[in-house]
C-alpha positions in Angstrom: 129.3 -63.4 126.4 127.7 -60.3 128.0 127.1 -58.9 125.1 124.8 -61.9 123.8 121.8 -61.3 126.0 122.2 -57.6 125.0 121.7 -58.3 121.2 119.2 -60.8 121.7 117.2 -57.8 123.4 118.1 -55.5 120.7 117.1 -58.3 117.7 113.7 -58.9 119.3 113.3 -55.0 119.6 114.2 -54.9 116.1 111.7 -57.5 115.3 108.5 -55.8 117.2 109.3 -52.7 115.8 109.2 -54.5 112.1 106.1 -56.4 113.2 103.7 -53.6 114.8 105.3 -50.7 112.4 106.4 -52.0 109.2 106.9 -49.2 106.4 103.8 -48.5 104.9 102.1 -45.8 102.0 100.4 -43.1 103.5 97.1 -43.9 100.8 96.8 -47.1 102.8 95.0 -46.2 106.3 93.8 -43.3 104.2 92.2 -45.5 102.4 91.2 -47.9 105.1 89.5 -44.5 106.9 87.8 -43.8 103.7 85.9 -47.5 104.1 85.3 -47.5 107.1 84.1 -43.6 107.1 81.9 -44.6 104.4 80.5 -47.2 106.0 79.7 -45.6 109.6 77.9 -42.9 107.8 75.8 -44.9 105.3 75.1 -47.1 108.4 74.7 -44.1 110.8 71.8 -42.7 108.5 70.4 -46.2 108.1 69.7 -47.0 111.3 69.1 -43.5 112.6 65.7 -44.1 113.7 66.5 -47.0 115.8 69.3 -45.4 117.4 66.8 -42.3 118.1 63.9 -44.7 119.3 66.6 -45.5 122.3 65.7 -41.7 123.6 63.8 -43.5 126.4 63.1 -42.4 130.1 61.7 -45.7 131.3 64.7 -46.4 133.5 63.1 -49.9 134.7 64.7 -50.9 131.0 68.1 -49.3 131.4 70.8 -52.0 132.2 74.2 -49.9 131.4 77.0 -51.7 129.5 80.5 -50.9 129.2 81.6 -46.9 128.9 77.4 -45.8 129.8 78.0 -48.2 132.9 80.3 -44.6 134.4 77.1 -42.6 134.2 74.5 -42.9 137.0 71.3 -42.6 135.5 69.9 -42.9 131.8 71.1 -39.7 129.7 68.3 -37.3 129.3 66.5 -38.0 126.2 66.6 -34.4 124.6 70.3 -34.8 125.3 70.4 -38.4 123.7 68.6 -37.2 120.7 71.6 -34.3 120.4 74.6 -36.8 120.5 72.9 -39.3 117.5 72.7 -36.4 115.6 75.8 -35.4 115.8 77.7 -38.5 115.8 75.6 -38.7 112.3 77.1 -35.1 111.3 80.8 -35.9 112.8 81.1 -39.1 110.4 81.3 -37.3 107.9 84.5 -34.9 108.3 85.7 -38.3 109.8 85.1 -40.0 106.0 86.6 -36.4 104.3 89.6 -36.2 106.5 88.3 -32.6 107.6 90.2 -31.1 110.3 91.2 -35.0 111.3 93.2 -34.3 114.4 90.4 -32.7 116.0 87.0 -34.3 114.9 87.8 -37.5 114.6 88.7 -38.3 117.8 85.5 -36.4 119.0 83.5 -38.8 115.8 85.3 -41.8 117.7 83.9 -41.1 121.4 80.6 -39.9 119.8 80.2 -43.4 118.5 81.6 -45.5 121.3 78.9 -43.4 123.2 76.3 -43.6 121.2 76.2 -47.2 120.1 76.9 -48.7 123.6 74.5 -46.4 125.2 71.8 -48.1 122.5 72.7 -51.4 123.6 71.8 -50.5 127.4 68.4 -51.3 127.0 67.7 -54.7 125.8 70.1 -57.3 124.3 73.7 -56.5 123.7 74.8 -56.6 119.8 78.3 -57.9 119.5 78.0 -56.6 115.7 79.3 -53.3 116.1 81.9 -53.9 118.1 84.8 -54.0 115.5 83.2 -51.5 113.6 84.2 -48.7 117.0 87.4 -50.2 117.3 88.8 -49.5 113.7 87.1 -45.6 114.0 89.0 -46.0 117.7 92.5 -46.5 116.0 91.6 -44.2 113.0 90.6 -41.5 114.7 94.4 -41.0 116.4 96.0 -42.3 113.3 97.9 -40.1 110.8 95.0 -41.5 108.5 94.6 -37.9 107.0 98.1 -37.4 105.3 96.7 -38.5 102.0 93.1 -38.5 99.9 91.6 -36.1 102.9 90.7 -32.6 102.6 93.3 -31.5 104.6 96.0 -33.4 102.7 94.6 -31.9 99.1 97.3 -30.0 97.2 99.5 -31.3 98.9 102.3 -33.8 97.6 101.8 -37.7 99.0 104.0 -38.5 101.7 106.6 -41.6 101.5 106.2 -44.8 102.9 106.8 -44.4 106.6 106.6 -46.7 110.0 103.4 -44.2 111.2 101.5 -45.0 108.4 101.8 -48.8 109.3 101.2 -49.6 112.5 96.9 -48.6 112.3 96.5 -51.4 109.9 98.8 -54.0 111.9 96.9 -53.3 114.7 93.2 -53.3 113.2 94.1 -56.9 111.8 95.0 -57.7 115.5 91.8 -56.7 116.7 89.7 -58.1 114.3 91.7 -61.8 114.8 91.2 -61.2 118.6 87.4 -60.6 118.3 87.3 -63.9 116.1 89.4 -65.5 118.6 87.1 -64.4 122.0 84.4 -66.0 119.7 85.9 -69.1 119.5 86.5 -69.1 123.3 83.3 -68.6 124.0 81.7 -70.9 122.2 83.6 -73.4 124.0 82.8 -72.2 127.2 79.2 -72.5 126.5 79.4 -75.6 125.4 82.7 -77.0 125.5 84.2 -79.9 123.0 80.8 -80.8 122.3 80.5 -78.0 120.2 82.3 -80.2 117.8 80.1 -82.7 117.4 77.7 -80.1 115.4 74.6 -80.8 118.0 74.8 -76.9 119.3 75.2 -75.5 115.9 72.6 -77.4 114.5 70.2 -76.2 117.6 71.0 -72.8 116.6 69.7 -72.7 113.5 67.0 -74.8 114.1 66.2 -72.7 117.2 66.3 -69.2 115.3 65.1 -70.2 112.0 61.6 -71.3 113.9 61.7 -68.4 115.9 61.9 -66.1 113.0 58.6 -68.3 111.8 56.9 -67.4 114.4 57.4 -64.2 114.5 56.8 -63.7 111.1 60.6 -62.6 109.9 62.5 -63.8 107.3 63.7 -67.0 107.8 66.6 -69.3 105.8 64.3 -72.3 103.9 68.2 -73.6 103.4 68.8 -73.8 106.9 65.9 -75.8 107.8 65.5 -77.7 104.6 69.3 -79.1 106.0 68.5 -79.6 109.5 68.3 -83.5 109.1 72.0 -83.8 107.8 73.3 -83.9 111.0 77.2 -84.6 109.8 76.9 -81.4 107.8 76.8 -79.3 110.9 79.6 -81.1 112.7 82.1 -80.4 110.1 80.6 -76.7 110.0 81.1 -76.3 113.6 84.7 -77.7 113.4 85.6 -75.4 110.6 84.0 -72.7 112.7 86.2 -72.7 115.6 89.2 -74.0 113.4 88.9 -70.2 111.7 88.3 -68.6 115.3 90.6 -70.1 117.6 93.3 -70.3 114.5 92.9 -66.8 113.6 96.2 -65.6 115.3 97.8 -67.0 112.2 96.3 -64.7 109.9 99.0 -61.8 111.5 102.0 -64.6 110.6 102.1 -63.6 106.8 100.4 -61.1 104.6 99.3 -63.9 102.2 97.9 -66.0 104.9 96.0 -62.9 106.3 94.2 -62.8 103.4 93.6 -66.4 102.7 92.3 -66.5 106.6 90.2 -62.9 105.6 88.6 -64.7 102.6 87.2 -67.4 104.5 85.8 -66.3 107.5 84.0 -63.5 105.0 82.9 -67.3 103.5 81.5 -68.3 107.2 79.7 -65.0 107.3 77.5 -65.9 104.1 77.5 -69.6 105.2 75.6 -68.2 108.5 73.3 -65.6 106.2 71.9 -68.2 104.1 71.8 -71.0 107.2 70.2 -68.8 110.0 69.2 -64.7 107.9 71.5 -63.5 110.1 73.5 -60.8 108.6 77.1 -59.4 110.0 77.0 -56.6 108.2 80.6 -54.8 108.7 81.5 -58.0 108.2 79.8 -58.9 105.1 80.8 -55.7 103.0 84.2 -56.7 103.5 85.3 -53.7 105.5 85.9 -55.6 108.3 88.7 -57.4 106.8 90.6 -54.7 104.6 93.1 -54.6 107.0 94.5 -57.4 106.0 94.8 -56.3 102.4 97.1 -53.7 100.2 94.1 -51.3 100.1 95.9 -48.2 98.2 96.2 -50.6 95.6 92.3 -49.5 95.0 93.2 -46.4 93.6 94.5 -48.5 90.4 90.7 -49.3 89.9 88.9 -46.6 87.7 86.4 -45.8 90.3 88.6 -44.9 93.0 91.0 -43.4 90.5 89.7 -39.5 90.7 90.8 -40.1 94.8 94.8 -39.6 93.1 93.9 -35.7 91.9 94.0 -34.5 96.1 97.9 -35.2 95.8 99.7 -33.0 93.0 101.4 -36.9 92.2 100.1 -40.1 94.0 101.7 -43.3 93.3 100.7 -46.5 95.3 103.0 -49.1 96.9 104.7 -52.5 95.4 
């Protein structure tokens, strides 16, 4: 009988260990790096001269967030200017797989910095947030063993636990961001977010304010404002894919059912309101949740297979 509790301990150990480190190809975080490292730099270069334009000594404006909340006074802008551009310049060893172990952690903090220090001086962006945590993970997994620079020549590794557990937890993260979404909507506005009312506010309230303002604005959004039932079976299958997102880590198959849908509610809030998640929208956000070495049977991501003298790609 003593011996029950023991094994019970041991089976559940067993079972986490399967859970958060399942056996996985080395060409799938590679691959997962290589979108998101593709991303961040196209991104990066994009929206380089708004993240310069926060080089700003008006300190009246600076209201630190998160990690810039440690320093004590706005970072010089000369300084500022220095650490965009390199964040731009570290993305891209961080996309190659160039000397991983050491830039892309430096790529990761460079970012965290960078992008939370932009959002100390006006309204906060939630949009980026998932975007830091998969370079975060990345940048201390083994997501250089294969299609890297430093892997080239070199034969492809077999499946193994470390290449699995950067995935598992990036599909953790982005269900817990969905799910601290669904909280606070209901916080705000508790079950009477339900009813639609809120939702329908929303876009009312943003597509007039983009009038005004002279942006673009959804004609589809306001052109359904009157159906008022629409909105209340929106807003329940809105928090019905937030607050049920935790099943989405139950089964591989449901992941990607669960990924496929909220990528859905991303368009659904593009053509209702012109607001565009755009991690979100290019998919990136939910590879996790997918075989993504499996890309490497598609011609255009084919030539990746020459770094590794034979590359094959899992079940």
């Amino acid at each position: 009988m003593r011996g029950a509790p023991v094994n019970a301990a041991r089976y559940l150990a067993q079972a986490l260990d399967r859970f958060w480190m399942p056996a996985a190809p080395a060409t799938r975080v590679a691959t997962l790096r290589l979108l998101v490292g593709l991303y961040g730099t196209t991104y990066l270069l994009v929206r380089l001269p708004h993240l310069l334009s926060y080089a700003l000594d008006d300190v009246e404006r600076f209201r630190p967030v998160g990690l810039v909340s440690l320093a004590p006074a706005p970072t010089l802008p000369v300084v500022y200017e220095i650490l965009v551009w390199a964040t731009v310049a570290a993305s891209v060893p961080f996309l190659l797989g160039y000397r991983y172990r050491v830039l892309a952690p430096i790529y990761a903090g460079l970012l965290l910095w960078v992008l939370t220090y932009s959002n100390s001086w006006g309204k906060i962006l939630h949009t980026d947030n998932l975007f830091v945590l998969y370079v975060l993970v990345l940048s201390v997994a083994p997501a250089a063993d294969a299609l890297s620079w430093d892997a080239r020549g070199r034969a492809l590794p077999a499946d193994a636990p470390k290449y699995g557990w950067a995935p598992k937890l990036m599909a953790t993260l982005c269900v817990l961001v969905y799910v601290l979404a669904g909280v606070a909507k209901l916080r705000n506005s508790g079950m009477d977010f339900v009813a639609g009312e809120t939702l329908r506010n929303y876009v009312a309230f943003g597509n007039v304010r983009k009038i005004e303002l002279g942006s673009h604005h959804s004609p589809l959004g306001v052109w359904l404002l009157p159906y008022t039932g629409l909105f209340g079976a929106l807003a329940r299958a809105s928090l019905l894919l937030e607050l049920g997102a935790p099943v989405a880590l139950v089964h591989r198959r449901v992941g990607a059912v669960w990924a496929v849908a909220v990528w859905a509610f991303h368009l659904g809030v593009l053509a209702l309101m012109a607001i565009g998640f755009v991690f979100q929208l290019t998919f990136v956000a939910f590879a996790p949740f997918f075989r993504t070495e499996r890309l490497l049977q598609w011609r255009p991501f084919a030539r990746l297979a020459r770094f590794h003298p034979a590359t094959t790609t899992s079940r």
